[in-house]
C-alpha positions as CSV (number, residue, x, y, z in Angstrom):
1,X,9.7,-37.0,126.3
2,X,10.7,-40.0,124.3
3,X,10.1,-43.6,125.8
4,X,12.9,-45.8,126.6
5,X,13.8,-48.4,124.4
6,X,14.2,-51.6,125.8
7,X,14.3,-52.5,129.2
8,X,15.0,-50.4,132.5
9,X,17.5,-51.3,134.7
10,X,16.1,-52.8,137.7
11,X,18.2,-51.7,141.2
12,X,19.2,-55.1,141.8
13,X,23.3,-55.7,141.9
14,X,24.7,-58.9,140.9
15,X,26.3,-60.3,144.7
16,X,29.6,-60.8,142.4
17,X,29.8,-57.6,140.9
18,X,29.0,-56.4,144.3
19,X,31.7,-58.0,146.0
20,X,34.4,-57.1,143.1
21,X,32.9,-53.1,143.3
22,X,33.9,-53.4,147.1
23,X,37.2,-55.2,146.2
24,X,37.9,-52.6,143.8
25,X,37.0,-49.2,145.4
26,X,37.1,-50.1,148.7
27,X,33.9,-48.6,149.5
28,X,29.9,-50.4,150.0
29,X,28.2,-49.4,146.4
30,X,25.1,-47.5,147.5
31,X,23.3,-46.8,144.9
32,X,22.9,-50.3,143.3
33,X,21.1,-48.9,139.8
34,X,24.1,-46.5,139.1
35,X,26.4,-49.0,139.3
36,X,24.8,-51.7,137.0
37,X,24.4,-49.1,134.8
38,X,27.7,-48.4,134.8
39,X,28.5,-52.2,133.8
40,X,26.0,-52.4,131.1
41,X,26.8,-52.3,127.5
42,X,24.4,-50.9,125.2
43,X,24.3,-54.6,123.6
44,X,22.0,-55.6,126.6
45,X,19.2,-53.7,125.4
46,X,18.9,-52.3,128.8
47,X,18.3,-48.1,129.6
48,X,20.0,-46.5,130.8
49,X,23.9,-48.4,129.7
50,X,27.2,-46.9,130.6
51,X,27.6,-43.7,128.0
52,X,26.8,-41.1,130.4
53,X,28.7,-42.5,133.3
54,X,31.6,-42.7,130.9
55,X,30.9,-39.1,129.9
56,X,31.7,-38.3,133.2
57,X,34.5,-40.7,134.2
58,X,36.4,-39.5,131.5
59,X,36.5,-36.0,133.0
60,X,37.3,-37.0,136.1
61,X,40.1,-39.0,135.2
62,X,41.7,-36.3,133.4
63,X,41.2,-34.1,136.4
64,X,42.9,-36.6,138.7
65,X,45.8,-37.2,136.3
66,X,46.4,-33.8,135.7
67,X,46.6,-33.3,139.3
68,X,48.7,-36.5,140.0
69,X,51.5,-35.1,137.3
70,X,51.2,-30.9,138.2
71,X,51.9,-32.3,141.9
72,X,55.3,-34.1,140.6
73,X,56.7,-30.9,139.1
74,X,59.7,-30.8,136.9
75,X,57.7,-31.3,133.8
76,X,56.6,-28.1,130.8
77,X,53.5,-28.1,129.6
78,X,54.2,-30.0,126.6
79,X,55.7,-33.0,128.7
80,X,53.2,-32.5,130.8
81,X,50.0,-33.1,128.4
82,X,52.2,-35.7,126.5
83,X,52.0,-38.0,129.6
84,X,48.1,-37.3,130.2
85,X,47.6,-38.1,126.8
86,X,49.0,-41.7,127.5
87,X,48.3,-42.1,130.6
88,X,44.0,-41.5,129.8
89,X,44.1,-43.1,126.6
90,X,41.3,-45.6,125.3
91,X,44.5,-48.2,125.7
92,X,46.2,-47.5,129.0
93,X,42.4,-48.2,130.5
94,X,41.6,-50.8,128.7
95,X,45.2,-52.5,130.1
96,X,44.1,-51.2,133.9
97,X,40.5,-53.1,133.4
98,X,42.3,-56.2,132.0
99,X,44.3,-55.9,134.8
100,X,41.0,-55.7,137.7
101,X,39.6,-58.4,135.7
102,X,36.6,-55.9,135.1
103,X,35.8,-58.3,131.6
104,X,33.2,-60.4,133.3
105,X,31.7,-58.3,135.0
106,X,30.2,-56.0,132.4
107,X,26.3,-57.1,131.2
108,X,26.1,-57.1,127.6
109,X,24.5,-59.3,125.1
110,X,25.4,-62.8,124.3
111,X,25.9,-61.7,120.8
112,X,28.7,-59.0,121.8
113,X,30.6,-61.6,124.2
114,X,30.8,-63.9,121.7
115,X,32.2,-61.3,118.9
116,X,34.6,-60.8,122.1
117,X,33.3,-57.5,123.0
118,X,34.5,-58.2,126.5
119,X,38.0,-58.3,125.7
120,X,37.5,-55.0,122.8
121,X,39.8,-51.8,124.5
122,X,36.9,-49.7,123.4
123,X,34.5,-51.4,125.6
124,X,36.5,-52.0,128.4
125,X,38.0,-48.0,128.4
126,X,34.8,-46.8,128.5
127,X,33.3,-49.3,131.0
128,X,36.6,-47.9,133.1
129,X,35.6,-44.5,132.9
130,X,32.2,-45.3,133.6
131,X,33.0,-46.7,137.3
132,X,35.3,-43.7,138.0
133,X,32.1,-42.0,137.3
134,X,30.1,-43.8,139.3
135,X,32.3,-43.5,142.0
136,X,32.7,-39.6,141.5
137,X,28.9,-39.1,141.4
138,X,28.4,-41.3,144.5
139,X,30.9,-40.5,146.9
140,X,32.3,-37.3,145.6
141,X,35.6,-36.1,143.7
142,X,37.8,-37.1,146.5
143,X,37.4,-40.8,146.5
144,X,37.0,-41.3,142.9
145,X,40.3,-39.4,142.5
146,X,41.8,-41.5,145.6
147,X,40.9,-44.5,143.4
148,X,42.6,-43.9,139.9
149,X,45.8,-43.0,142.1
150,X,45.4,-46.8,143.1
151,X,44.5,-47.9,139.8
152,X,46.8,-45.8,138.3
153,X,49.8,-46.2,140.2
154,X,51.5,-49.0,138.2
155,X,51.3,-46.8,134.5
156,X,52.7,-44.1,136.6
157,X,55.5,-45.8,138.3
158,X,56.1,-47.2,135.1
159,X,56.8,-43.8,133.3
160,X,54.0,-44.0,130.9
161,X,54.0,-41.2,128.6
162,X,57.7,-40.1,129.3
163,X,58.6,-41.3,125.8
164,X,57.5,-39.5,122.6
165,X,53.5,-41.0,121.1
166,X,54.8,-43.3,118.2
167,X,52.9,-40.4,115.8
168,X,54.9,-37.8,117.2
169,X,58.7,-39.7,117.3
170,X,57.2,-40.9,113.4
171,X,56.7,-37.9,112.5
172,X,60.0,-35.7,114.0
173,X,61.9,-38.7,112.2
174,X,60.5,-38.2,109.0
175,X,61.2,-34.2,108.9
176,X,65.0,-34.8,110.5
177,X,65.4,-37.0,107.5
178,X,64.1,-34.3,104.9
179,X,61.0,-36.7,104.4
180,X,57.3,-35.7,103.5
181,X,54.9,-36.1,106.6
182,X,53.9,-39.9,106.9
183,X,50.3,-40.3,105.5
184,X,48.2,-42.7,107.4
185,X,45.3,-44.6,105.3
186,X,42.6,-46.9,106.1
187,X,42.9,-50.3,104.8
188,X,40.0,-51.9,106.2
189,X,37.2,-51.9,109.0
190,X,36.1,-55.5,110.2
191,X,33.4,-56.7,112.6
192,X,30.2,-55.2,114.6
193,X,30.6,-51.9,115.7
194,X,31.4,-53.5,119.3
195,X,34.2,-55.6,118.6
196,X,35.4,-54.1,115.6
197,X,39.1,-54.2,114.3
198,X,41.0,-51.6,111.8
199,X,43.8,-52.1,109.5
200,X,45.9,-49.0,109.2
201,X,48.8,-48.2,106.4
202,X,51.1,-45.4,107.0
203,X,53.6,-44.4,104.2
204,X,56.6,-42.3,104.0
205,X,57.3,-41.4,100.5
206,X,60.8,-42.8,99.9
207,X,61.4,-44.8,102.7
208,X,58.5,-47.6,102.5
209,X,55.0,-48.4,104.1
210,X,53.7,-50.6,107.0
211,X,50.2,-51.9,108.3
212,X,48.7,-52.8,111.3
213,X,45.6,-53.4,113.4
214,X,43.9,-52.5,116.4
215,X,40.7,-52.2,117.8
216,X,39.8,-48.4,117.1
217,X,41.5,-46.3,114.1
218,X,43.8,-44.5,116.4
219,X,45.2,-47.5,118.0
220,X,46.2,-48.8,114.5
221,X,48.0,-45.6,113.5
222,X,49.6,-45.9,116.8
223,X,51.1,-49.5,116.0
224,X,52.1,-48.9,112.6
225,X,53.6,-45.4,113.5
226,X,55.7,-48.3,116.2
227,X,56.4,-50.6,113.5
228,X,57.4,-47.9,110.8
229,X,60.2,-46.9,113.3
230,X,61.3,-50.4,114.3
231,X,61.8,-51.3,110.9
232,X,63.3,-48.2,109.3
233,X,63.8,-45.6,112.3
């Protein structure tokens, strides 16, 4: 078996991170090692950080979405995944962990904070799905799933999802105006791989071509797909 790099997490819980855990899932974190490890970035230099947990959180999260919508009825299949899609997405968790204020609570290295790591979707997504897991691994599907309906609820309230992806309305546009399918491009990748930011073009041949940013590719295709259709949609 290969060593660890860096250092092991020790079982000790920051009191403040202990007291937002409880604030947040209602429930005494146990198991004080799974849940710092569920709060550290890999920028800490720390084993084990948050990947695995996240690995897990993501699939329950899905599982208690899914649910959460199948229970509602009215919806086909396509409407159906169309929501989920949103409603998991890198961005709507990243909104629910602003939202918490999970940001200062995550252990990562100075470095990373400073290159604003803290406030990078990616980072704060996957730190989301890493509690769920957490939670899911110590006190069962149950409560984790009782949780995201909490966390949740405002997105859901909200309708998130109900309306067409920007891709998707982009795309239907461009083939009810006898166009060519937009082509998306990328213009250029900034920063560390923690806090890094992507410029996206998309183009409709005929019709004209916008850019944007965001802090994964698929967020930028996502805004300029917005922007194409706010400016010529």
């Amino acid at each position: 078996m290969e060593p660890h790099r860096g250092h092991v997490l020790s079982a000790a819980l920051d009191p403040a991170a202990r007291q937002f855990l409880i604030a947040l899932t209602g429930v005494e974190p146990l198991n004080a090692a799974l849940w710092r490890e569920a709060l550290t970035h890999g920028s800490l230099g720390e084993t084990p950080d948050y990947q695995r947990l996240e690995f897990l959180g993501d699939r329950v999260l899905g599982l208690s979405i899914a649910e959460w919508l199948f229970g509602e009825g009215g919806s086909n299949e396509g409407k159906l995944s169309q929501r989920l899609n949103v409603l998991v997405s890198r961005e709507t968790c990243a909104a629910i962990a602003r939202t918490i204020g999970l940001a200062p609570h995550i252990r990562m290295g100075k470095q990373a904070r400073d290159d604003g790591g803290a406030d990078s979707d990616n980072i704060l997504g996957d730190v989301m799905e890493a509690l769920i897991g957490a939670l899911f691994v110590e006190r069962g599907f149950t409560v984790a799933r009782d949780f995201v309906r909490r966390a949740w609820a405002p997105p859901m309230a909200a309708g998130a999802g109900q309306r067409k992806h920007p891709k998707a309305a982009l795309q239907e546009w461009a083939a009810g105006n006898r166009r060519k399918p937009p082509v998306y491009a990328l213009v250029t990748r900034e920063g560390p791989d923690h806090a890094a930011t992507f410029t996206v073009s998309v183009t409709v041949a005929g019709v004209g071509e916008v850019s944007a940013r965001g802090t994964s590719k698929q967020e930028a295709e996502t805004a300029a797909a917005r922007e194409f259709m706010q400016r010529f949609g």
